[in-house]
N, C-alpha and C positions, 0 to 999 in steps of 0.2 A: 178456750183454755187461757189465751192472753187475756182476755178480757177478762176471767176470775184474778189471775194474779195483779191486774191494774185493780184491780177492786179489793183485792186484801192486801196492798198497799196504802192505798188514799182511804178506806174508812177509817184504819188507825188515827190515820195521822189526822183526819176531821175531828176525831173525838178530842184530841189532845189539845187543838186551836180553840187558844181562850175564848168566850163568847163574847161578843161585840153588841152593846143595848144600838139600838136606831137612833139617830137623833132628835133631840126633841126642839122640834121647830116653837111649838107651844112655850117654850120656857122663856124664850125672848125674841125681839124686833132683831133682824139682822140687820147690819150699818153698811155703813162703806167707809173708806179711810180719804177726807181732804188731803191734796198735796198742792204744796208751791214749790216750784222750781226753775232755779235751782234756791238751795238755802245757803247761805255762805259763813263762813268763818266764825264764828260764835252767833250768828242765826241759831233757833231751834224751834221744837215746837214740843209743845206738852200734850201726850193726846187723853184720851175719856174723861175728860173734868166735865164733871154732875150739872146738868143745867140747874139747879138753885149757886152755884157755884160759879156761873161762867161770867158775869158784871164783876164777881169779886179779884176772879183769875186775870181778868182781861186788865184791870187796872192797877194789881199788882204788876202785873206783865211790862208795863208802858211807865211803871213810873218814873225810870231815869230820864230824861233828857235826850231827846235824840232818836228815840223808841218809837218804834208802828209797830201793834200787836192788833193782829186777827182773829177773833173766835168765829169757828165755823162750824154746824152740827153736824154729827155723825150718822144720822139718819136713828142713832137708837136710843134719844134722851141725852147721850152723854156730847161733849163736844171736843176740836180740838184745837188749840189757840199756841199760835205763830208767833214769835218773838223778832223782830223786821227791824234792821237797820240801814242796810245798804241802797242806796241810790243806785236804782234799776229795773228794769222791766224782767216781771215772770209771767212764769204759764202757771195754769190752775185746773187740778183735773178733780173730780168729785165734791166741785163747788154748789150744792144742793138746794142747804135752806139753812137758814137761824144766822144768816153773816150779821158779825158788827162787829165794829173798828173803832180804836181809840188810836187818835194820832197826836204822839209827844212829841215829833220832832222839830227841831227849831227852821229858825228864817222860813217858817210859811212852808215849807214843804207839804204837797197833800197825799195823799194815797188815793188812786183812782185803781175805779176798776173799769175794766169795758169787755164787749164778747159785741156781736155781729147787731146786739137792739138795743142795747142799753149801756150807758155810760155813767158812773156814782161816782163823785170826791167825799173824801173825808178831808176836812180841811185840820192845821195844825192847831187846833184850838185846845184840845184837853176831852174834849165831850166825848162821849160814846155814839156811833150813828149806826143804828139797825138798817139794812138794807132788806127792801121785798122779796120773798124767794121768786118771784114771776122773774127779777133780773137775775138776782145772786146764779139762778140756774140756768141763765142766759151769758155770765163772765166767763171768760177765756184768757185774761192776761190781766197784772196788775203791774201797776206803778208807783213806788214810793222815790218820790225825788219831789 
């Protein structure tokens, strides 16, 4: 008898529960989100800019004076690029693949990265420096000073 009344309760109310489609894994690559931290006081970071997009972003990014901007990929084509001023050490969590740095800051300052096998500078020069994902996914902390 209980067991009819829990059941002419909960079929109603199943009919009424809007239907939910599955997800469709098929429709795209799942990503993951780069982070550095901390980001500081007008730091920021722009995220999914279109890989035909990310040389144009990154150097937009960097062009004042003073400027270290990051492009990192998102594991799904699009990427996300770091707007770096502050002289300091961070952590770097979902540092994967596609890294490249444009470093504008003056007096020589470089932006290093390093993790436990690999170590990369980007020197102050203007250039754009693609780094190998064999390291990019080897970094654990980075340096702009």
């Amino acid at each position: 008898m209980v067991v009819a009344m829990v059941a002419a309760v909960l079929v109603p109310l199943a009919a009424q529960a809007p239907a939910q489609a599955a997800p469709n894994v098929a429709a795209g690559t799942a990503g993951w989100t780069p982070q550095i931290s901390p980001l500081f006081a007008d730091e920021w970071v722009k995220r999914d800019v279109p890989g035909d997009k990310r040389e144009s972003e990154l150097i937009w990014c960097s062009r004042l004076s003073g400027i270290a901007c990051v492009a990192i990929g998102q594991g799904d084509g699009k990427h996300s690029i770091f707007h770096l001023y502050k002289c300091d050490t961070r952590s770097l969590a979902n540092f994967i693949d596609a890294l490249s740095v444009r470093n504008n800051q003056t007096g020589g300052a470089e932006v290093r990265f390093w993790g436990p096998n690999y170590t990369f500078r980007a020197l102050a020069d203007g250039n754009i420096y693609n780094f190998p994902d064999y390291a990019t996914y080897d970094f654990s902390h980075l340096d702009i000073c």
